[in-house]
C-alpha positions as CSV (number, residue, x, y, z in Angstrom):
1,X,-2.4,-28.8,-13.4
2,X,-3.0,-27.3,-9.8
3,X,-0.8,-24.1,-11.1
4,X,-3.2,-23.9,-14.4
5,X,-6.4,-24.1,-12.2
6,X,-5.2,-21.6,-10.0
7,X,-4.6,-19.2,-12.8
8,X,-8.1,-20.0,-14.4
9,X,-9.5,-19.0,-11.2
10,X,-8.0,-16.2,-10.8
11,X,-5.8,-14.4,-7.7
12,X,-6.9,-13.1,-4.4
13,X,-6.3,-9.2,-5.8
14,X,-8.0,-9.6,-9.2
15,X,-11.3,-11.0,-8.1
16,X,-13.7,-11.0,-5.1
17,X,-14.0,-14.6,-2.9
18,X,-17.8,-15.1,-5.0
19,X,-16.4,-14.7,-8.0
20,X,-13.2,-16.7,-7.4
21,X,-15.6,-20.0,-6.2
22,X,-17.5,-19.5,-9.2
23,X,-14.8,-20.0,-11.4
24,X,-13.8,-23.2,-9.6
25,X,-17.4,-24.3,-10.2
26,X,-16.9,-24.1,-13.8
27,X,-13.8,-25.6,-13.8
28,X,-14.1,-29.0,-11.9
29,X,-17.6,-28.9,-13.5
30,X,-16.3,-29.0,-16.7
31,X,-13.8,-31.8,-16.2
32,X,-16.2,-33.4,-14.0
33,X,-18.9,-33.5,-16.7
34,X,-16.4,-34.0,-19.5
35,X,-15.6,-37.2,-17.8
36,X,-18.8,-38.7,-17.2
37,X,-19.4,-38.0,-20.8
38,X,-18.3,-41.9,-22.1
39,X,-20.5,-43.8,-19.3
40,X,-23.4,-41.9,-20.3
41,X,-22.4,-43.4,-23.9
42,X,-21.4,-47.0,-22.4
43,X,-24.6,-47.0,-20.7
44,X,-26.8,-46.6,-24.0
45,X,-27.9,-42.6,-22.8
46,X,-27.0,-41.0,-25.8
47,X,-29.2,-38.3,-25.9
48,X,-27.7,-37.2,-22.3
49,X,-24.4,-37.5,-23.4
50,X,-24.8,-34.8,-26.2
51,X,-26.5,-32.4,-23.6
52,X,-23.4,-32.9,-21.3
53,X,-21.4,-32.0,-24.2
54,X,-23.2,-29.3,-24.9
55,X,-22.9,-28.1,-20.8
56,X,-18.9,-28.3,-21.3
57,X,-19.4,-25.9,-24.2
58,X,-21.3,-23.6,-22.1
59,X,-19.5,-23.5,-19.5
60,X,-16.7,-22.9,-20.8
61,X,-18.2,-19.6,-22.9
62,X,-19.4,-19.0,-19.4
63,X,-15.7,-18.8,-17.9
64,X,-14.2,-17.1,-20.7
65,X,-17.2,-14.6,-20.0
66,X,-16.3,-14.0,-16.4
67,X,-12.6,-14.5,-16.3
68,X,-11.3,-12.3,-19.4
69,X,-14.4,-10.2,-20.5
70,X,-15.0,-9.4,-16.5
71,X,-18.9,-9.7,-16.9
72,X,-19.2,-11.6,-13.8
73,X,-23.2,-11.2,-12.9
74,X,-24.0,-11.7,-16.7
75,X,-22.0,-14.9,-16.6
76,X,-23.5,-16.4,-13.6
77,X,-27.0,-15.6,-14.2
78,X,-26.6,-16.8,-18.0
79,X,-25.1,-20.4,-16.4
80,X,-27.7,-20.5,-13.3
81,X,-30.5,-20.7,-15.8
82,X,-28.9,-22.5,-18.7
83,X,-28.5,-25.3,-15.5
84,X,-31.6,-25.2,-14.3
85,X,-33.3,-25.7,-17.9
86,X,-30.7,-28.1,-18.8
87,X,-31.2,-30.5,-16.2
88,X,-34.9,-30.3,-16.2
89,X,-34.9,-31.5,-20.2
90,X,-31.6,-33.8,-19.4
91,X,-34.6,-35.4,-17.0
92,X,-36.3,-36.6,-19.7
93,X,-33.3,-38.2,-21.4
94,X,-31.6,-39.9,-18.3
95,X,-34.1,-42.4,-17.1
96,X,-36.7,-40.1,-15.3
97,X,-37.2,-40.3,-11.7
98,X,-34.6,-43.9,-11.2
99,X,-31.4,-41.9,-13.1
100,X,-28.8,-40.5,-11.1
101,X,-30.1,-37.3,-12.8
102,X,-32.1,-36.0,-8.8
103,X,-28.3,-35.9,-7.7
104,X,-27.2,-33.6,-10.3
105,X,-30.2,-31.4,-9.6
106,X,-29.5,-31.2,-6.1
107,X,-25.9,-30.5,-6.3
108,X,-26.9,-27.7,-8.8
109,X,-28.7,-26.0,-5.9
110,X,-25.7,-26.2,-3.7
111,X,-23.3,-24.5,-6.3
112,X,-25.9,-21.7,-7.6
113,X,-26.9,-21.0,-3.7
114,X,-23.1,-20.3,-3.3
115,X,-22.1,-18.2,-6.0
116,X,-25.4,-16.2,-6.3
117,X,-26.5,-12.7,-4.1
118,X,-28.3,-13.1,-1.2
119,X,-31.1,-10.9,-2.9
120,X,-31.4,-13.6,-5.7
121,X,-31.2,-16.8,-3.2
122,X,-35.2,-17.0,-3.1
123,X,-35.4,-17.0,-6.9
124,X,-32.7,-19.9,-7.6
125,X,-34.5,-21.6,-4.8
126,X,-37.9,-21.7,-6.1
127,X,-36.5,-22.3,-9.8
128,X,-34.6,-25.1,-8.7
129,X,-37.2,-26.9,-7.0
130,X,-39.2,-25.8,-10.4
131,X,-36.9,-27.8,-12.5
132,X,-37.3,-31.0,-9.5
133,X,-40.9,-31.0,-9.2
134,X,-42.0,-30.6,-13.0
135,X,-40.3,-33.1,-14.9
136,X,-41.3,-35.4,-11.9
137,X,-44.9,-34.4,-12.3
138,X,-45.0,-35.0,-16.2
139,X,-43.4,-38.3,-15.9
140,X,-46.1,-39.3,-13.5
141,X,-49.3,-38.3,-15.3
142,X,-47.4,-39.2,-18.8
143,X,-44.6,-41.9,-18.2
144,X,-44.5,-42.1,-21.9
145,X,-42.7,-39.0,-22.0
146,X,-38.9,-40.4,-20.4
147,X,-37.5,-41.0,-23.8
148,X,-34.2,-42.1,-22.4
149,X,-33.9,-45.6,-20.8
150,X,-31.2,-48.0,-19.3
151,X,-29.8,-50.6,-21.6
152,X,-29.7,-52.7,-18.7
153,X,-30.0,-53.0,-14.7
154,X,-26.0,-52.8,-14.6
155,X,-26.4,-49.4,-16.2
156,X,-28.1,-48.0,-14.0
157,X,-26.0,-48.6,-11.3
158,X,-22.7,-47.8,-13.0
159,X,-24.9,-44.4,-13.9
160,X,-25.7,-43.9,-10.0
161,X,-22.4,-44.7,-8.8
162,X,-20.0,-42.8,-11.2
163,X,-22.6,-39.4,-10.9
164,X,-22.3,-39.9,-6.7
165,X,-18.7,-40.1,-7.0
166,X,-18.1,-37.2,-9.0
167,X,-20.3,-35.0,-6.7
168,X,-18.8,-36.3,-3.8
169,X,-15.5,-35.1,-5.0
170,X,-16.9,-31.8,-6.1
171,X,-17.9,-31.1,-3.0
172,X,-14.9,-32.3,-1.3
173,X,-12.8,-29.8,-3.4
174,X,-15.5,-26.9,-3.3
175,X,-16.4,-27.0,0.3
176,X,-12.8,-26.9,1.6
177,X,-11.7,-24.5,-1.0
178,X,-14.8,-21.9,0.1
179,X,-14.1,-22.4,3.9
180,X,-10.3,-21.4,3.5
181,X,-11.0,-18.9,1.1
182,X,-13.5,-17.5,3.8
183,X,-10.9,-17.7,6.7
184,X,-8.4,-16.2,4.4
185,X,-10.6,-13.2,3.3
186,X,-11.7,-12.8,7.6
187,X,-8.0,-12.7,8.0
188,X,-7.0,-10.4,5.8
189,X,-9.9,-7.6,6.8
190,X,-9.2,-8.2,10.4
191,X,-5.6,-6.9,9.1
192,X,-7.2,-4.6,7.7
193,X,-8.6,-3.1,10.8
194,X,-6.0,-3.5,12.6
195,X,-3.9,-1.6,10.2
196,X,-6.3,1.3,9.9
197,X,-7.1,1.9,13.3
198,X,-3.2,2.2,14.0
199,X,-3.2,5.1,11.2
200,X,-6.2,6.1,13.0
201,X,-4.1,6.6,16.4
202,X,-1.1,7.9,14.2
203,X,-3.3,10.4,12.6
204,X,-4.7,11.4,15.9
205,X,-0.8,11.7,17.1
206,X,-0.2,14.3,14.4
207,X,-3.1,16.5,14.9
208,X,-2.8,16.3,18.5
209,X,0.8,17.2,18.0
210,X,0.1,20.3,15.2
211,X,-2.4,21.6,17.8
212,X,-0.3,21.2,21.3
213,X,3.3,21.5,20.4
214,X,3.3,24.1,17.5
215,X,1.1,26.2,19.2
216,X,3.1,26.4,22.3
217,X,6.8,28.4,20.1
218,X,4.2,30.2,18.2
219,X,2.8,31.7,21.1
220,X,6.1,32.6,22.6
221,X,6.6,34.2,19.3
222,X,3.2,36.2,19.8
223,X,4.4,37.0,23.3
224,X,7.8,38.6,22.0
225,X,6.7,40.9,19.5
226,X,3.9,42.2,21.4
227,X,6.6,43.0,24.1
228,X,8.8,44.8,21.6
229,X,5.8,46.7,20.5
230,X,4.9,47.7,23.9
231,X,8.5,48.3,25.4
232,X,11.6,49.6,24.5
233,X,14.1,47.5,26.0
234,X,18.3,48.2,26.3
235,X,20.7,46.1,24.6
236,X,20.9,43.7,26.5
237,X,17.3,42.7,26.8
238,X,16.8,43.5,23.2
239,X,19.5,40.2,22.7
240,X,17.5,38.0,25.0
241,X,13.9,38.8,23.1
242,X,15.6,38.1,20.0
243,X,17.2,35.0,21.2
244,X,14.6,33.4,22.5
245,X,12.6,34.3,19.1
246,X,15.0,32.1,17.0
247,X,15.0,29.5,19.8
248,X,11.3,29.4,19.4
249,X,11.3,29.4,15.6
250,X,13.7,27.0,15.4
251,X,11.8,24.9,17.5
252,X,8.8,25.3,15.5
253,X,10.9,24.2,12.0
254,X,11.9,21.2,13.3
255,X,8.8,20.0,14.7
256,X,7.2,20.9,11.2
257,X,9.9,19.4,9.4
258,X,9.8,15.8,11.4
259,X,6.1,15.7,10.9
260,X,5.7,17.1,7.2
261,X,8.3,14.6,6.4
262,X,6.3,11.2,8.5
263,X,3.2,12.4,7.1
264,X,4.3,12.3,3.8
265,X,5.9,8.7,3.9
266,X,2.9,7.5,5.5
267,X,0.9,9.3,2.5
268,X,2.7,8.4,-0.8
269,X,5.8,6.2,0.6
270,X,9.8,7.6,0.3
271,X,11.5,6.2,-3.1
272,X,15.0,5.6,-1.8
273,X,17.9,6.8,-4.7
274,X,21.3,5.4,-2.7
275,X,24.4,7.0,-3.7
276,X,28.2,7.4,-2.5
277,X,28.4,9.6,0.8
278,X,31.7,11.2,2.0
279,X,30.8,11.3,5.4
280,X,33.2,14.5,6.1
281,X,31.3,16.7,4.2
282,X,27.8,15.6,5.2
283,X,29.3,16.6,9.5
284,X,30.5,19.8,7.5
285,X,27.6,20.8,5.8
286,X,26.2,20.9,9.3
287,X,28.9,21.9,12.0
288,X,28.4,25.6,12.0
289,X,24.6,25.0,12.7
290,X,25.2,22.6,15.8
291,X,28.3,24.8,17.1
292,X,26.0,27.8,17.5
293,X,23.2,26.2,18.8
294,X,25.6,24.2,21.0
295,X,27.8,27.4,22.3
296,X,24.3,28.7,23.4
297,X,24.0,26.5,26.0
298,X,27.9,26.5,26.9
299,X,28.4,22.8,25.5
300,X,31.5,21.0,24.1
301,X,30.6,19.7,20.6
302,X,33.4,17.5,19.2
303,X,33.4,15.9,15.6
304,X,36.2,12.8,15.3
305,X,34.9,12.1,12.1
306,X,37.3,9.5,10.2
307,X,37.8,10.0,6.3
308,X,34.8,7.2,5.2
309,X,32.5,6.6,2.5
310,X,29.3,5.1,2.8
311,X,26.2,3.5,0.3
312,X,22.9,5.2,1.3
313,X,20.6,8.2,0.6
314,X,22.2,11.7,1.7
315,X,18.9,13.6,2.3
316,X,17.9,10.9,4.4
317,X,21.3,10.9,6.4
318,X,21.1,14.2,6.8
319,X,18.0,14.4,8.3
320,X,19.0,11.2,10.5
321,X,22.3,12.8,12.0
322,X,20.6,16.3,12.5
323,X,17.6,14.5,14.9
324,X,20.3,12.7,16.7
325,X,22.6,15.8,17.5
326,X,19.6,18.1,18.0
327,X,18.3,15.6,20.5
328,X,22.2,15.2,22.3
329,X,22.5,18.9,22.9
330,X,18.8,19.2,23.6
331,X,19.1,16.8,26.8
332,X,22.4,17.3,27.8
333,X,23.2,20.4,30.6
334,X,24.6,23.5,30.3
335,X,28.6,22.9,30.1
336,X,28.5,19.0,29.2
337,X,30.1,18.0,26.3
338,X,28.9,15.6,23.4
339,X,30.8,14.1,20.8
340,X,30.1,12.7,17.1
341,X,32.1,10.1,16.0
342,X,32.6,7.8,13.2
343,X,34.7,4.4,12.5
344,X,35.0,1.3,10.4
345,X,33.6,-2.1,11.7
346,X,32.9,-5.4,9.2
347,X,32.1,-3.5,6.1
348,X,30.2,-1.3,7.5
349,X,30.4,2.4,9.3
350,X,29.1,3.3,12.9
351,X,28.3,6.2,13.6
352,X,28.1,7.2,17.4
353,X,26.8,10.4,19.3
354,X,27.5,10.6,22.6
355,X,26.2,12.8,25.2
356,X,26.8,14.0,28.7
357,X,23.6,14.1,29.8
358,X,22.1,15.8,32.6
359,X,24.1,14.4,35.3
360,X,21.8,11.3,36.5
361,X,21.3,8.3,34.6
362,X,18.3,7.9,32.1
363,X,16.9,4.6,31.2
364,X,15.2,4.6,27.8
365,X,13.4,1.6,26.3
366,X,12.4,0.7,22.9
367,X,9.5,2.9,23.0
368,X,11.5,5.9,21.5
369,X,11.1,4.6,18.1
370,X,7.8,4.4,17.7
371,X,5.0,7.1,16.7
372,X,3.0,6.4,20.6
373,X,6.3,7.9,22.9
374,X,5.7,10.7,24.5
375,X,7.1,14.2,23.8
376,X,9.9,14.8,25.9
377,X,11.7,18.4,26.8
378,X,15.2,19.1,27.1
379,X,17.4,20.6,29.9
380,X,16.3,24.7,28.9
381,X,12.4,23.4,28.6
382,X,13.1,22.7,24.5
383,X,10.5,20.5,23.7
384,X,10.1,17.7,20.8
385,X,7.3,16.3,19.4
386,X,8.3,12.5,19.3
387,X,8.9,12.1,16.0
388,X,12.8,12.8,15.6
389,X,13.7,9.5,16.0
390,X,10.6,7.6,14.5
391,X,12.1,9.0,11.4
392,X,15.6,8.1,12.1
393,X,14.6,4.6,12.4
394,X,12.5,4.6,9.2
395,X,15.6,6.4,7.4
396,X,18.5,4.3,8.7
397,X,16.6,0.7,7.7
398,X,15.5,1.8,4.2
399,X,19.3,2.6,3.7
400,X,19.8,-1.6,4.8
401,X,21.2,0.0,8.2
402,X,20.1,-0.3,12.0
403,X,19.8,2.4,14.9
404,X,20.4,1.4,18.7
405,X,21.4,3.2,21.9
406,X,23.2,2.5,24.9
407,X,22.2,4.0,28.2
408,X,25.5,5.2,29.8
409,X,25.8,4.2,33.2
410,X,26.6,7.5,34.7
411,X,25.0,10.2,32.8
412,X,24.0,10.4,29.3
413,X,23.2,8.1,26.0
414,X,25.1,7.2,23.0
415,X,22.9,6.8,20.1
416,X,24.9,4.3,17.0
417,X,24.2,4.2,13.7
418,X,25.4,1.2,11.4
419,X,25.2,1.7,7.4
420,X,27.0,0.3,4.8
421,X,29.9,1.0,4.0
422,X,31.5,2.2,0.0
423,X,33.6,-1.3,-0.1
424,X,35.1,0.4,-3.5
425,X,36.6,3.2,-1.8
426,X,37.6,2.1,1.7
């Protein structure tokens, strides 16, 4: 019964907190009133009874109105003054001013001031005290008028009783139902805020990073070309322009690529396709790229890559392995070596690169995975924009893997990689 009320009612994402209460109004309303239907029979009010029917009926055209046809303000303005009217004539029927009929009136107030917008408060106020003070006025110039009457003294009380009851457990439902709604809706907004004023800082991040870091290759760039234009240079000189152009470039790509890519998973999200990897041609596919870059700076770059297949996503992979050994021959030294490695472990493959470092130990902390770290630079002043390894983190746990490092004691880090492994194959 709880599971059929609470799909009457209707879910947190389909309709506002206002709406929500007013369906629980109609619904314990209607049981609640359906119930008291046989002791207003018992009791000899007839006449009441068929008006409570006749309030189940409505109320129920009322929900249907609301819940499936989604004509919320109609349906609560329709109920609010088919109510109000109803009770005033039910006045008339129930015993007047001694019926247990100036509860019901009052507790209609309470669920009308609840489910109605503050700019029509004033106006269910003044009609409900409408619907109180007229009947009362007629029956005391014209007590004639109260058609309806107890059979006896014991009906009267049964009447009072039964109608307390039933709005005392209204409003022990209700009350608790709107105050946890309320705290759940506060909740969820301060959530809310929380959530958008960290994509507010994110977003700040990215522009702060389009204008600072991108600008800084870019003009290096500027500053080559006008040199060429105003100088000839020898051969030699000539080579170390154009060197420094691609080292500037290729700077520039890979900042753009790290935040074109994070800016468009934070947009529109990354739909993960996983598929089998042979790990020896994804290091392949990008050895002669790393081997230049590394030779440049006089470093050792060693593969010991063992003949594995792995679940996951290649572009994502890709992208994950190229941040890591961009970022160990970015911060290791001149002649230092690093090496990429691979092995078995549990049903699943680790993948480790290891770098010298630049000579002194280097204590990292969590912080490098997340969007707020600094930008860092690299032994020959290459700088990165931060977001290398927020991506490798995202990457690496939407393929069901995890990313750690391991400061080396020495000199240098070793960055690992766990992902699953192709249990068919190896």
């Amino acid at each position: 019964m709880r599971r059929y009320l609470k799909k009457l009612i209707g879910l947190y994402d389909q309709f506002p907190l206002q709406i929500r209460i007013y369906h629980t109004f109609c619904c314990l309303t209607i049981l609640a009133v359906a119930l008291i239907i046989p002791f207003k029979y018992y009791v000899g009010l007839h006449a009441t009874a068929l008006l409570a029917t006749l309030l189940v009926i409505f109320l129920g055209f009322a929900l249907w109105l609301s819940r499936v046809k989604k004509r919320h303000k109609l349906s609560i303005t329709c109920t609010a003054l088919f109510v109000n009217l109803l009770f005033c004539a039910n006045y008339f029927f129930n015993g007047g001013v001694v019926s247990s009929e100036i509860l019901i009136i009052a507790f209609s107030y309470f669920a009308i001031l609840t489910i109605t917008s503050p700019a029509e408060v004033n106006l269910w106020t003044l009609a409900n005290v409408l619907c109180f003070l007229f009947p009362m006025t007629i029956e005391y110039f014209y007590p004639s008028v109260i058609i309806g009457t107890y059979a006896s003294s014991g009906g009267l009380f049964l009447d009072m009783i039964c109608t307390y009851l039933i709005v005392i457990g209204l409003m022990r439902v209700i009350v608790p139902f709107i105050i946890n709604n309320y705290n759940f809706a506060k909740m969820s907004a301060e959530i809310r805020a929380i959530n958008l004023g960290q994509i507010n800082e994110e977003k700040n991040k990215l522009i702060s990073m389009i204008s600072h870091d991108i600008r800084t290759p870019l003009s290096n760039v500027q500053t080559y070309l006008e040199l060429m234009m105003d100088k000839d240079f020898n051969e030699a000189e000539s080579e170390a322009i154009r060197e420094g152009l691609l080292n500037s470039t290729r700077q520039t790509l890979e900042m753009l690529d790290n935040i074109l890519l994070l800016s468009k998973n934070q947009l529109v999200g990354h739909s993960v396709a996983f598929d089998v990897i042979n790990l020896h041609q994804l290091f392949e596919s990008q050895r002669q790229l790393f081997q230049n870059i590394a030779e440049a700076k006089a470093i050792t770059l060693e593969y010991l890559i063992e003949p594995l297949d792995v679940i996951g996503n290649s572009e994502m992979l890709h992208l994950v392995i190229r941040n890591l050994i961009s970022n160990a021959v970015k911060f290791t030294s001149p002649g230092g070596h690093v090496v990429v490695s691979c092995y078995s472990n549990a049903g699943n493959c680790i993948i480790e690169v290891k770098d010298s470092g630049i000579g002194v130990p280097v204590e990292l902390d969590d912080s490098i995975f997340e969007l707020s770290a600094a930008p860092t630079y690299g032994t020959l002043n290459e700088k990165g924009a931060g977001l290398g390894l927020v991506l490798c983190k995202e990457y690496i746990e939407k393929q069901k893997g995890k990313i750690w490092y391991q400061n080396n004691p020495v000199s240098g880090t070793s960055f690992f990689i766990q992902i699953p492994l192709n249990q068919a194959l190896n």
